[in-house]
C-alpha positions in Angstrom: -3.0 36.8 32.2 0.3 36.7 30.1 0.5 32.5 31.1 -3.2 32.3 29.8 -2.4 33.6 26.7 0.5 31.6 26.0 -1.5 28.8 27.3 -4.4 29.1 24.8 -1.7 30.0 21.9 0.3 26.8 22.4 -3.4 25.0 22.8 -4.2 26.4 19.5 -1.2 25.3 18.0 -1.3 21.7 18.4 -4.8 22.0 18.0 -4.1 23.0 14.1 -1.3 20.6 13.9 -3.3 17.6 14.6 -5.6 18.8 12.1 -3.2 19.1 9.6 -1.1 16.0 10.2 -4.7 14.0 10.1 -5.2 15.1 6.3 -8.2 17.7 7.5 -11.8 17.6 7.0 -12.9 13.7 7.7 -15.8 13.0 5.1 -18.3 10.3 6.7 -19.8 9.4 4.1 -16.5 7.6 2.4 -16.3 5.7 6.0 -13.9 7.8 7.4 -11.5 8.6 4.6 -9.7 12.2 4.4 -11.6 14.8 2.0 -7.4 15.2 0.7 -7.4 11.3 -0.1 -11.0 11.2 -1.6 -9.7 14.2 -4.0 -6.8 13.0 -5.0 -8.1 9.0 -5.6 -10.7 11.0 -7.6 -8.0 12.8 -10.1 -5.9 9.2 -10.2 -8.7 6.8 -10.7 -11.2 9.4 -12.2 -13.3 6.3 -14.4 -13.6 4.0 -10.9 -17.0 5.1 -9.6 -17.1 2.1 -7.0 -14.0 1.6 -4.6 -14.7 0.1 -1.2 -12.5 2.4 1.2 -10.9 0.5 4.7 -8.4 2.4 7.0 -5.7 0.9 9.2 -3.1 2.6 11.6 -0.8 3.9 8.6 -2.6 3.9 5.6 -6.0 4.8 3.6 -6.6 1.9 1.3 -9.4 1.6 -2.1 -10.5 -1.7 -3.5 -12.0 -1.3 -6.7 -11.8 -3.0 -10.5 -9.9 -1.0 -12.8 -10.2 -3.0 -16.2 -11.1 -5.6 -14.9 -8.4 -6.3 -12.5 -8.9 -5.9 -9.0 -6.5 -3.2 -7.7 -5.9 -1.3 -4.4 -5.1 2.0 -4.2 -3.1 2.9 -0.9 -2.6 6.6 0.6 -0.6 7.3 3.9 -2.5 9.2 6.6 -2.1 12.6 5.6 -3.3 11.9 2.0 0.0 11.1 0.0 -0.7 8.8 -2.7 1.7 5.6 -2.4 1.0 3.0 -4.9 -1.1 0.7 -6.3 -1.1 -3.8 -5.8 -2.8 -6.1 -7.7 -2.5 -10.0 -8.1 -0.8 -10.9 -11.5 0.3 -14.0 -13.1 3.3 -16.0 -12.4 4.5 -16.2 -15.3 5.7 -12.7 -16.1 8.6 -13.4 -12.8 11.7 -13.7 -14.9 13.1 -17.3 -15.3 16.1 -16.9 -13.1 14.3 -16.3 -10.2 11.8 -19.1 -11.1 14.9 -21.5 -11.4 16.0 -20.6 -7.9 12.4 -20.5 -6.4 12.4 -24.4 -8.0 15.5 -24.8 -6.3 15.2 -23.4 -2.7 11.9 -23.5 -2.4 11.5 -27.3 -2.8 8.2 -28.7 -1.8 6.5 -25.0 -1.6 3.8 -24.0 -4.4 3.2 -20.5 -5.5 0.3 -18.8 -3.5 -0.5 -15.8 -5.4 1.9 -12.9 -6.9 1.0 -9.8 -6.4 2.9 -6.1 -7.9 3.7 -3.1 -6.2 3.6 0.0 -7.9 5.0 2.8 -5.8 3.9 5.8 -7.0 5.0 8.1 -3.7 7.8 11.0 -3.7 10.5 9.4 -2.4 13.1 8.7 -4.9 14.9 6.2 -3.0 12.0 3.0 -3.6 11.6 1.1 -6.1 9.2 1.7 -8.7 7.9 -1.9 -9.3 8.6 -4.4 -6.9 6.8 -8.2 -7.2 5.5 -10.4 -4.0 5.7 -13.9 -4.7 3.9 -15.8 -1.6 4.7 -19.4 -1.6 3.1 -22.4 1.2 4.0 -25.8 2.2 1.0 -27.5 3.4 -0.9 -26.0 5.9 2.2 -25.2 8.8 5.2 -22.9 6.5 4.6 -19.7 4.2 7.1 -17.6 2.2 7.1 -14.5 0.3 10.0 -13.6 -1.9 10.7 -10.1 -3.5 11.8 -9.3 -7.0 12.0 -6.3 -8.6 13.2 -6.1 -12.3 16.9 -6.2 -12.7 17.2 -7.6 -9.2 18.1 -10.7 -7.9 15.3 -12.8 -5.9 15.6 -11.9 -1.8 13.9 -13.2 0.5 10.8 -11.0 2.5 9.4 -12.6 5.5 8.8 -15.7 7.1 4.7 -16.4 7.7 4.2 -19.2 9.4 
């Protein structure tokens, strides 16, 4: 009797764990997205009435127009807000970095830009960070990072 009880405690406990860790109640009618998410989307982007919701293994993401501009919205699994992307204009990456992007990146056109605006807890990330994706026919892409008062790194390799 005393192992069933334990049994059915410890049952009970990761029961309410993974209910927890999973944001809690799952509303269906927002494909899937956490009730914690749709709430907290709702006080951040209270004037967007039409965001298209998808979710992946780590994160809950909204597509929507916020004046005018398309913009996601990201949240991690259990409903932390994390940031915001949207494309923007080359022109606003500073001209040092354009200079060496002229320079090492020979050949390579800019694809699109896009900004990251980490909006999460954790103090140690970068506010604002920019993606530059650059391509060389149809066979090599690059994206760069930038974020302001740092130098122009490297990111990842494509193709």
């Amino acid at each position: 009797m005393k192992k069933l009880f334990i049994t059915a405690a410890i049952a009970t406990m990761f029961s309410v764990t993974a209910f927890a860790a999973d944001g809690g109640k799952k509303n269906t009618s927002e494909a899937g997205i956490s009730t914690t998410v749709l709430n907290s989307f709702a006080a951040n982007f209270s004037e967007v009435k039409d965001a298209v919701w998808t979710v992946s293994s780590t994160t809950q993401k909204a597509t929507f127009l916020l004046n005018g501009v398309k913009t996601n919205a990201y949240y991690d699994l259990s409903g932390e807000y994390i940031g915001t992307t949207n494309d923007v204009d080359y022109a606003i990456i500073p001209f040092e970095a354009k200079e060496t992007i002229a320079k090492k990146y020979d050949g390579y056109t800019v694809s699109e830009v896009i900004k990251f605006k980490y909006e999460g807890q954790k103090s140690d990330v970068t506010p604002v960070v920019y993606f530059i994706d650059l391509k060389k026919g149809e066979t090599s892409e690059v994206v760069l990072r930038i974020a302001p008062g740092e130098s122009l790194a490297f990111y990842k390799q494509v193709k």
